[in-house]
Every structure is written in structure tokens, then in C-alpha cells.
C-alpha positions in Angstrom: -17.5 -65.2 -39.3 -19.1 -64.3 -42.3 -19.5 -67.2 -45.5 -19.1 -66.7 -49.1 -22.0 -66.4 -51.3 -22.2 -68.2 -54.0 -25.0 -67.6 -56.3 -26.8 -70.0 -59.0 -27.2 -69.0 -62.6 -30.7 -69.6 -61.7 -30.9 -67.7 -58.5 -28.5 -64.6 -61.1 -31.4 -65.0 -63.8 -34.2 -64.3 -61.3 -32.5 -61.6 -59.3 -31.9 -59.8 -62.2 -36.0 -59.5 -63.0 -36.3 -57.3 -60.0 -36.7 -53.9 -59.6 -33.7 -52.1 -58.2 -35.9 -51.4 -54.8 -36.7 -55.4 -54.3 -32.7 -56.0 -55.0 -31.4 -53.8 -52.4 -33.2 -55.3 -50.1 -32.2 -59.0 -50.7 -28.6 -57.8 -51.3 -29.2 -56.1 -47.4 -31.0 -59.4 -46.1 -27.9 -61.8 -47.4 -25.2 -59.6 -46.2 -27.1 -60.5 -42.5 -27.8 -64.2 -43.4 -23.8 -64.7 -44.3 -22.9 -64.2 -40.8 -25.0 -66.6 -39.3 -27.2 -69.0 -41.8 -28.0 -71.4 -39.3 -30.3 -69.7 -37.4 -33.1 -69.6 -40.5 -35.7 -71.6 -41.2 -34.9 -75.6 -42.9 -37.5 -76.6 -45.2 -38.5 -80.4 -44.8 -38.8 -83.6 -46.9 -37.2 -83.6 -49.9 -35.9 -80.3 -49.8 -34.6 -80.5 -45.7 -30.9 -79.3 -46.5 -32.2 -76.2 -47.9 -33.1 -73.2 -45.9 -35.4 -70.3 -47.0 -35.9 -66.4 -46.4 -38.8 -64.4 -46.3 -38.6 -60.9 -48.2 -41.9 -59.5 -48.8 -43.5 -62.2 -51.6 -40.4 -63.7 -52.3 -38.8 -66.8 -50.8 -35.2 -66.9 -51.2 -34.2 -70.9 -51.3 -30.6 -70.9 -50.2 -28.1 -74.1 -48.5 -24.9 -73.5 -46.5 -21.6 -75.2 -45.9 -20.3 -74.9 -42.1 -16.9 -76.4 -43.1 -16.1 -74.7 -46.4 -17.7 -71.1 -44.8 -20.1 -71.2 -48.5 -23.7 -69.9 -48.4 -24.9 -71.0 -51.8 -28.1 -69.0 -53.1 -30.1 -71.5 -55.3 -33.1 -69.4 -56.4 -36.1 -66.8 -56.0 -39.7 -68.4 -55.4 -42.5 -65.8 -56.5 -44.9 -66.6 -53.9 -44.7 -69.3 -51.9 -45.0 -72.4 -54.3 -41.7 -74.5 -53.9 
């Protein structure tokens, strides 16, 4: 049961900053989060329907639809400031 992904023009404009090395990896990483998204980490407060990845230094802030089967990739955090 793998979702769509759906990327952000935002979450597009930041992907494409990274080296080829850092992109293969997140491309890897989302292929595995698609099949099950619910099982990563919620952030809290404002931002509690949102979900985040860990890749090195980079957060990956992505959301999910159960009923539409959508992952929706909203943007890269350099760091951990989001």
C-alpha cells in the first residue's frame, strides 16, 4: 500500500540545492516512508499534523492523507530549526 507523493514547490526548490549524494538518499528514504508514513515521528503544537524525517542534518517536514493514499512533502529544514 504505497501513497503518492506529492511534493511542494518549496520542498522542489530546496531538493534541488543538494548535491546528487544527499538526493539519492532522500529519494531512497521517501520511497520507504510511502509505504507506511504513520509510523514517523508527529511534530507538536502548531505544527502537530505534520510529521518529520531525519536524514543526516536535514529534517524533511512532510503530512499524509490515509484516505486519499497522498504523502505530501512540504520542505527541507537545514538543521533542526522549524
Amino acid at each position: 500500500m504505497n501513497y503518492k507523493i506529492l511534493p511542494t514547490k518549496e520542498f522542489e526548490k530546496d531538493f534541488k540545492k543538494l548535491d546528487s549524494e544527499f538526493q539519492s538518499r532522500i529519494k531512497n528514504k521517501i520511497k520507504k516512508v510511502a509505504e507506511n508514513p504513520e509510523r514517523y515521528k508527529h511534530l507538536r503544537l502548531d505544527l502537530k499534523k505534520f510529521c518529520r524525517l531525519r536524514i543526516g542534518n536535514l529534517r524533511i517536514i512532510f503530512r499524509y492523507d490515509s484516505e486519499k493514499q497522498e504523502l505530501y512533502l512540504e520542505k527541507i529544514v537545514f538543521g533542526h530549526k522549524y
